[in-house]
C-alpha positions as a Markdown table, in Angstrom:
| # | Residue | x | y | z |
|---|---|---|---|---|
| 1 | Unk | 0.7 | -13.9 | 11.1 |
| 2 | Unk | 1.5 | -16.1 | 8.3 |
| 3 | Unk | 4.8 | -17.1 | 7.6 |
| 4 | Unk | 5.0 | -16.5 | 4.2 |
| 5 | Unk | 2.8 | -15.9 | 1.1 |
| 6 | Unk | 4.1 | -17.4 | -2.4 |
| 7 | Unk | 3.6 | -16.1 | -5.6 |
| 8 | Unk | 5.2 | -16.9 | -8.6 |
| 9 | Unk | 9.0 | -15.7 | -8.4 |
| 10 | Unk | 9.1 | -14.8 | -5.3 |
| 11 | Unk | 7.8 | -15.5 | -1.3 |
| 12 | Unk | 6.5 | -12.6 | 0.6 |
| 13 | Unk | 7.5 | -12.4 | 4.9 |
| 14 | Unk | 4.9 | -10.0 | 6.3 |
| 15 | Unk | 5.6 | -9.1 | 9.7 |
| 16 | Unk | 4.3 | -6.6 | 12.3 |
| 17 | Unk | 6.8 | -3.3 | 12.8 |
| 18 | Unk | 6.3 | -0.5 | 15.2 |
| 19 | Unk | 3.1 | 0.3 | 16.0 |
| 20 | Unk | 0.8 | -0.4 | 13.0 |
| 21 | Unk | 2.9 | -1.3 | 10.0 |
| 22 | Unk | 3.5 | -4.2 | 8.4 |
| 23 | Unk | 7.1 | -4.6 | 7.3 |
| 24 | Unk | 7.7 | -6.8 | 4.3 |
| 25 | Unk | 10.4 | -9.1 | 2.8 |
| 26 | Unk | 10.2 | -10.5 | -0.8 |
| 27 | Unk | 12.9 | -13.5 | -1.5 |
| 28 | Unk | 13.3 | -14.9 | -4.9 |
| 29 | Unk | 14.8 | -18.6 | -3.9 |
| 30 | Unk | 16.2 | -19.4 | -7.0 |
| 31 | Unk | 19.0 | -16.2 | -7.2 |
| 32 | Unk | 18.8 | -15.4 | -4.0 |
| 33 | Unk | 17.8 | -11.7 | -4.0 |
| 34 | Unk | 15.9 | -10.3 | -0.8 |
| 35 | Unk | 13.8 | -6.9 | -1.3 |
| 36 | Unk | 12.8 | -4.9 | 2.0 |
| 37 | Unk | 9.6 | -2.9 | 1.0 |
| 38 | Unk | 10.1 | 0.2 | 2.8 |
| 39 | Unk | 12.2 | 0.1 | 6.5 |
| 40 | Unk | 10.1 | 0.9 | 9.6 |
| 41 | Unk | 12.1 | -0.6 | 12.1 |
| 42 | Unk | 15.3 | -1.5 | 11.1 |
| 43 | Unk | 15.9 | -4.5 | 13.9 |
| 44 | Unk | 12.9 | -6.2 | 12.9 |
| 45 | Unk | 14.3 | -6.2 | 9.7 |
| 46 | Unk | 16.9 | -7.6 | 10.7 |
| 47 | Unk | 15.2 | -10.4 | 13.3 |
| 48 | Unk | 13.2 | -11.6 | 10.3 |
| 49 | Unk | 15.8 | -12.1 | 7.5 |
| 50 | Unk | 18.3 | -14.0 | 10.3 |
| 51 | Unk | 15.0 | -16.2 | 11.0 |
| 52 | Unk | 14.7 | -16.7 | 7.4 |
| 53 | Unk | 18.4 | -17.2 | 6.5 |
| 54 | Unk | 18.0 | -14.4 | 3.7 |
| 55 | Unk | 20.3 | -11.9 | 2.8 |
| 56 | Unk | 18.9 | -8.2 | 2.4 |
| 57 | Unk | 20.0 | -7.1 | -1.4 |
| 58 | Unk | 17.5 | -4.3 | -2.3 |
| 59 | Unk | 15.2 | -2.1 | -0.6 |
| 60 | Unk | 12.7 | -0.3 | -2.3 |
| 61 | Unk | 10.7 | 2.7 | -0.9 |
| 62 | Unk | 7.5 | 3.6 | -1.5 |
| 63 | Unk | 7.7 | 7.1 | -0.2 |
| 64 | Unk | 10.1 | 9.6 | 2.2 |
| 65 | Unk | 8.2 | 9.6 | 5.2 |
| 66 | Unk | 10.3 | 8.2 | 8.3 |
| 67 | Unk | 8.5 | 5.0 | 9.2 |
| 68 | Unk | 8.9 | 3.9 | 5.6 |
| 69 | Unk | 12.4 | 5.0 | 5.6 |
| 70 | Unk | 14.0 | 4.9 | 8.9 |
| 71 | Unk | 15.9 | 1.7 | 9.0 |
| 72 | Unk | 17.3 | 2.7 | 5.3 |
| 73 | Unk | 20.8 | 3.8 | 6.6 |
| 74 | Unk | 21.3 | 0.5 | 9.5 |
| 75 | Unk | 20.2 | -1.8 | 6.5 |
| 76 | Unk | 22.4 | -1.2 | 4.2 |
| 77 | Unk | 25.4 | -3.2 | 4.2 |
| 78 | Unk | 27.7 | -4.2 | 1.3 |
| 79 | Unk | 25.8 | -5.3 | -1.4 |
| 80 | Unk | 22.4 | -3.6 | -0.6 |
| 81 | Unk | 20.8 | -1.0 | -2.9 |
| 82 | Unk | 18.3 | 1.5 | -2.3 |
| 83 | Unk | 15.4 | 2.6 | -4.8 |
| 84 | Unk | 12.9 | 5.6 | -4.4 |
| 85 | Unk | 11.4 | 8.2 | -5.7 |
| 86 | Unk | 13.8 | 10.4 | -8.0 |
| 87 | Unk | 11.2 | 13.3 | -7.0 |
| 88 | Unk | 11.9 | 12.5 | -3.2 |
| 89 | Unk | 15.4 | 11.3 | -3.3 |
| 90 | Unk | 16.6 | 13.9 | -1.1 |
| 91 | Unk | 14.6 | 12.6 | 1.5 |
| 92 | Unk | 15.0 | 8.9 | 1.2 |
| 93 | Unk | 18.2 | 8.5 | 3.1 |
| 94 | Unk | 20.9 | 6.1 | 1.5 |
| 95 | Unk | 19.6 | 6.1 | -2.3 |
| 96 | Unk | 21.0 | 4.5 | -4.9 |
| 97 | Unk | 19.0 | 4.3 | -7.9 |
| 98 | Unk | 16.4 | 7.3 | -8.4 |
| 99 | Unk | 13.2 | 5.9 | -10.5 |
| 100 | Unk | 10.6 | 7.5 | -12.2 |
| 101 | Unk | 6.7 | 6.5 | -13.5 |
| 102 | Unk | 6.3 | 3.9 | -15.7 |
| 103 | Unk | 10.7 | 2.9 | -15.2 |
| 104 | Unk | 11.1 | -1.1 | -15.2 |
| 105 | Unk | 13.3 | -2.6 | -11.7 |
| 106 | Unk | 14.7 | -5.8 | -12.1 |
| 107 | Unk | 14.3 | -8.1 | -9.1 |
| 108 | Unk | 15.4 | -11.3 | -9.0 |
| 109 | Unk | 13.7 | -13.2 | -12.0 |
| 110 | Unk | 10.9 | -10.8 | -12.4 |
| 111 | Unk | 10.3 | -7.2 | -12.7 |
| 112 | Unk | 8.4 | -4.6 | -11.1 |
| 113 | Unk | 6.4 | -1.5 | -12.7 |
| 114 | Unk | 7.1 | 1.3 | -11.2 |
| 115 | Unk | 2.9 | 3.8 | -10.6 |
| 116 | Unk | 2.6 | 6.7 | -9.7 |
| 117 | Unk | 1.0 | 7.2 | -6.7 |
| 118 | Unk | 1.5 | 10.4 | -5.7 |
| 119 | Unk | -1.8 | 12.4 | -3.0 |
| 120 | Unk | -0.6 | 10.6 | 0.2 |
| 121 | Unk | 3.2 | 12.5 | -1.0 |
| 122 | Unk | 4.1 | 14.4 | -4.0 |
| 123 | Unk | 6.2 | 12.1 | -5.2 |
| 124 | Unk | 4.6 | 8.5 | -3.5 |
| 125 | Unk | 5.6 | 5.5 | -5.9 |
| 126 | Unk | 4.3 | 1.6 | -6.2 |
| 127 | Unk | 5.9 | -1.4 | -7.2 |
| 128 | Unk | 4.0 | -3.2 | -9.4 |
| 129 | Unk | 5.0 | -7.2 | -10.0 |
| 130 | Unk | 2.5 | -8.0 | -12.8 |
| 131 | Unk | 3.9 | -11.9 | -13.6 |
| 132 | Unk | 3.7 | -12.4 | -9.4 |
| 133 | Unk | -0.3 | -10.4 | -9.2 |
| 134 | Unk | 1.6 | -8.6 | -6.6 |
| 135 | Unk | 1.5 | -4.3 | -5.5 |
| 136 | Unk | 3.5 | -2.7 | -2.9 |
| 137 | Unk | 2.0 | 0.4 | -2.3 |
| 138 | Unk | 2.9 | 2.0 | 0.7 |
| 139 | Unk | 0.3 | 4.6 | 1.8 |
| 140 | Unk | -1.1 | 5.5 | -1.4 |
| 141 | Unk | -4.0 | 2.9 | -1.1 |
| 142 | Unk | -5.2 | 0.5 | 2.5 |
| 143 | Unk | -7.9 | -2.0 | 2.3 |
| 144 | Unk | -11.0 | 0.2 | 3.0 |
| 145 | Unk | -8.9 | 3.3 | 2.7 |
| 146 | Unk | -6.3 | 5.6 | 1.0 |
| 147 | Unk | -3.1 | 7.9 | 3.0 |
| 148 | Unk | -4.3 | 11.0 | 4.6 |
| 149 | Unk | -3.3 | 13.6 | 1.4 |
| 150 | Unk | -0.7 | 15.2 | 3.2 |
| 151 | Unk | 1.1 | 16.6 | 0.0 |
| 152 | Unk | -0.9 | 15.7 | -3.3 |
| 153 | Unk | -4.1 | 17.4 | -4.4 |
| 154 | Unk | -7.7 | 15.4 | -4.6 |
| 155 | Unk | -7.2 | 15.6 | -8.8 |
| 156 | Unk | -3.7 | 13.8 | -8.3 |
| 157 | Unk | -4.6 | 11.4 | -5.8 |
| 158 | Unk | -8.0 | 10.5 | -7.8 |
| 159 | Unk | -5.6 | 9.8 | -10.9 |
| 160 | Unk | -3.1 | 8.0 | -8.7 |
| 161 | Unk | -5.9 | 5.4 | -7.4 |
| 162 | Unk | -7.6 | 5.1 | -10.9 |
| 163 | Unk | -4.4 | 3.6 | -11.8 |
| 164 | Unk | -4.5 | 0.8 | -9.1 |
| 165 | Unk | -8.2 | 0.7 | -9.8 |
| 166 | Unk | -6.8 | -0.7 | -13.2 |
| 167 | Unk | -4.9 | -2.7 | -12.4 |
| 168 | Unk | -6.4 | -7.2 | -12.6 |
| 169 | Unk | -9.1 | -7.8 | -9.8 |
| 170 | Unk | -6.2 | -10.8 | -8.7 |
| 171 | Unk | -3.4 | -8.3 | -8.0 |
| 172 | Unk | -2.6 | -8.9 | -4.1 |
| 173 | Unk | -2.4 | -5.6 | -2.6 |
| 174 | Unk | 0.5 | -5.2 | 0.2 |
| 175 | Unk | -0.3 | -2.2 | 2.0 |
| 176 | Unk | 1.6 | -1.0 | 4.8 |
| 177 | Unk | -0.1 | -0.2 | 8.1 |
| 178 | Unk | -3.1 | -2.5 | 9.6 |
| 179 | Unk | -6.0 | 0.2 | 9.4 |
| 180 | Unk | -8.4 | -2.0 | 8.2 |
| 181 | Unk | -11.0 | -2.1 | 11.3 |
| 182 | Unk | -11.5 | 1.9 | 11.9 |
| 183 | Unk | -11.0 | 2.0 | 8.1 |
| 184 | Unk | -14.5 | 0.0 | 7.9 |
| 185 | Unk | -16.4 | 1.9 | 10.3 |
| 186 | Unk | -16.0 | 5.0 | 8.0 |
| 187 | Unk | -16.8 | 3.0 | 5.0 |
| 188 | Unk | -19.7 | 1.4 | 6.4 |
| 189 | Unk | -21.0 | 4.7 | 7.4 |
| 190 | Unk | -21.3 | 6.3 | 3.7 |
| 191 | Unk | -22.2 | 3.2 | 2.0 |
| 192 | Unk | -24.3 | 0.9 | 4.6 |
| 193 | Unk | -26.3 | -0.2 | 1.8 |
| 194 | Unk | -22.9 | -2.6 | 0.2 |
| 195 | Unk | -23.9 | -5.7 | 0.9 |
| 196 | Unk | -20.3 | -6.4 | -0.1 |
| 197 | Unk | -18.7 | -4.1 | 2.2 |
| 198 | Unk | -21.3 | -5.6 | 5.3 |
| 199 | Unk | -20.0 | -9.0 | 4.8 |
| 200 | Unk | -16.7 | -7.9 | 4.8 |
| 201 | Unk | -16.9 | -5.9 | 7.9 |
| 202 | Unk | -18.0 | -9.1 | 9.6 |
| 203 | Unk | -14.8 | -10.7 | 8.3 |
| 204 | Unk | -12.5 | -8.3 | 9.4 |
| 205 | Unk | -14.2 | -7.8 | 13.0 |
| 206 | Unk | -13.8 | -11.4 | 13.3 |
| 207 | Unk | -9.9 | -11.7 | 12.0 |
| 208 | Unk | -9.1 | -8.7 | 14.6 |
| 209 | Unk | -10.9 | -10.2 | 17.2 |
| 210 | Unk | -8.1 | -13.0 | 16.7 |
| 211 | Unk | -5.1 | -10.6 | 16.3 |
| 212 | Unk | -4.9 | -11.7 | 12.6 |
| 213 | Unk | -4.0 | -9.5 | 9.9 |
| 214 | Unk | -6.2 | -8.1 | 7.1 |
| 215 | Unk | -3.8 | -7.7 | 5.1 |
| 216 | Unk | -2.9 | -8.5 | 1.8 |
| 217 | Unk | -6.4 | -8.0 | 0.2 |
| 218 | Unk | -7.1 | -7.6 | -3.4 |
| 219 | Unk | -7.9 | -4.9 | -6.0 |
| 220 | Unk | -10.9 | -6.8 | -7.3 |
| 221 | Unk | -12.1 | -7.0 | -3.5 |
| 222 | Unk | -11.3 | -3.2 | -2.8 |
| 223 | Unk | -13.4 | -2.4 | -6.6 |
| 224 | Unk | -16.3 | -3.9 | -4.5 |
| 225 | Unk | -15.9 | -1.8 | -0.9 |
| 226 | Unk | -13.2 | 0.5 | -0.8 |
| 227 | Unk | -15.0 | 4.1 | -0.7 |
| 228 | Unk | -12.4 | 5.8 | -2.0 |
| 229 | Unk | -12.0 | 3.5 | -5.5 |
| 230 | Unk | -16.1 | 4.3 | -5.4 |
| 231 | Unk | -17.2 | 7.9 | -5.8 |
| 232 | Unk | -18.0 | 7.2 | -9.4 |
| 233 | Unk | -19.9 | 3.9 | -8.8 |
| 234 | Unk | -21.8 | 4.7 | -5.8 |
| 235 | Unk | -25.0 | 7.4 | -5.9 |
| 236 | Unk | -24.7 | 6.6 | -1.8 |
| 237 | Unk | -21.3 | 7.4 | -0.9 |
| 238 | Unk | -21.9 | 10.6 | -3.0 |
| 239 | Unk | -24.9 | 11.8 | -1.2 |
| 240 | Unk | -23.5 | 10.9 | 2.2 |
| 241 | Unk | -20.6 | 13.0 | 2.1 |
| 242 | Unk | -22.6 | 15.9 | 0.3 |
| 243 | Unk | -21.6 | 15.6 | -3.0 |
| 244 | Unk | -23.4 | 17.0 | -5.9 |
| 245 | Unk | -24.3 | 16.3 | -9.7 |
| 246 | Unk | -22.5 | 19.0 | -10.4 |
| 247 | Unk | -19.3 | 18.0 | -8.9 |
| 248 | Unk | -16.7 | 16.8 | -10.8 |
| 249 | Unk | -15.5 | 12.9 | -9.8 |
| 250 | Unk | -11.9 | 14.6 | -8.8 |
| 251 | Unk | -14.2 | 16.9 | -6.5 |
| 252 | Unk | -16.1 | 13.8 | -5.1 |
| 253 | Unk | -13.0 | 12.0 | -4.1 |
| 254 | Unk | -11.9 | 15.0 | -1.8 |
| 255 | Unk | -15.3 | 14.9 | -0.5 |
| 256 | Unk | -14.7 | 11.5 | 0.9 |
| 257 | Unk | -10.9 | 12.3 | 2.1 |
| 258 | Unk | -12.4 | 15.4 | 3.9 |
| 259 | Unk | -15.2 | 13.2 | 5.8 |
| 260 | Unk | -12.8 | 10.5 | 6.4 |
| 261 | Unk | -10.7 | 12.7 | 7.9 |
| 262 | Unk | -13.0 | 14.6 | 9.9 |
| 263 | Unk | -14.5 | 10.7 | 11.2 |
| 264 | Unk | -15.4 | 10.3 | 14.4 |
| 265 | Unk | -16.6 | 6.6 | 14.3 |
């Protein structure tokens, strides 16, 4: 695992938590401000900002479920304030500060965008950092992949990843579990004809192999394989999970989530 990844305010710690999340801590050295990006597991939390001689001031959650918010309430201390969802707030134990689309969070010497992400939950947010290239995005979207749409609709979670989709080809996308390996199997079974996506398939066989992570990635790179960013680019993936010319693009993304999800790889 790297130690740490800088951008242009700010250093990213990405760090392995429970099972198969990443946990992540952003630290602007200049003022001093620490960010946890969503809470797994509280204690490694904890081991990683006393490694790093940070000081947790913020912690913002992508969404309510309890491996994003579960060391919420043991992390904050004096001085620490929470951000999520205003739509999920009475989930998101601890809150502070309730945001909505398109609201501005300072953070050190930058600012974030709040998206909307909603599909993986109703009310699933990102953080944005446009001046760092940098998205937090929780579940909403994986390399090779998007959340399982335990709340959302296909038409809101095809809007919700359009947005990403938008967003510069640099942006560094921090998602947060390491699904990347059974994510390209699926991906690599409706669109073996990617070139793109069969090189990178090699790639991430060979980082697993060595217990590295794939993660960050990119949006430009996830443009070029992610099947779910690609039901309106690719004539393949929409024939291989039975989608017609008559079905609207909204229609063809819940395709895919349905054959993902029904993957046997």
């Amino acid at each position: 695992m790297p130690a740490t990844v800088k951008h242009s305010t700010f250093e990213v710690s990405q760090f392995p938590c429970l099972d198969d999340n990443y946990g992540y801590l952003i630290h602007d050295p200049e003022t001093g401000d620490t960010a946890a990006i969503d809470t797994p597991n509280a204690k490694a939390y904890t081991d990683e900002l006393n490694k790093r001689g940070w000081k947790l001031s913020h912690i913002f959650c992508t969404h309510h479920h309890w491996d994003h918010t579960g060391g919420n309430l043991d992390l904050k201390t004096q001085g620490v304030t929470i951000y999520g969802a205003e739509s999920e707030a009475s989930k998101i134990p601890g809150i502070d500060v309730q945001l909505k689309p398109d609201d501005i969070v300072t953070f050190g010497k930058t600012q974030a965008n709040i998206i909307d992400v909603g599909g993986h939950t109703l009310g699933h947010i990102a953080f944005h950092f446009s001046q760092n290239e940098a998205l937090f995005c929780g579940d909403a979207l994986f390399a090779l992949g998007c959340g399982k749409m335990f709340e959302g609709t296909p038409p809101q979670f095809w809007n919700s990843l359009k947005r990403l989709r938008n967003l510069p080809d640099a942006t560094a996308v921090y998602c947060a579990h390491e699904y990347t390996a059974s994510n390209a199997k699926f991906a690599v079974s409706v669109e073996p004809g990617n070139k793109d996506l069969i090189r990178r398939n090699q790639e991430i066989i060979e980082l697993r192999l060595r217990s590295e992570p794939t993660i960050p990635t990119t949006i430009g790179l996830e443009k070029q394989t992610n099947p779910f960013l690609r039901g309106d680019i690719s004539a393949e993936i929409r024939k291989n999970v039975g989608a017609t010319d008559d079905d609207g693009l909204e229609v063809v993304f819940g395709k895919i989530r349905k054959a993902k999800d029904t993957f046997r790889g």
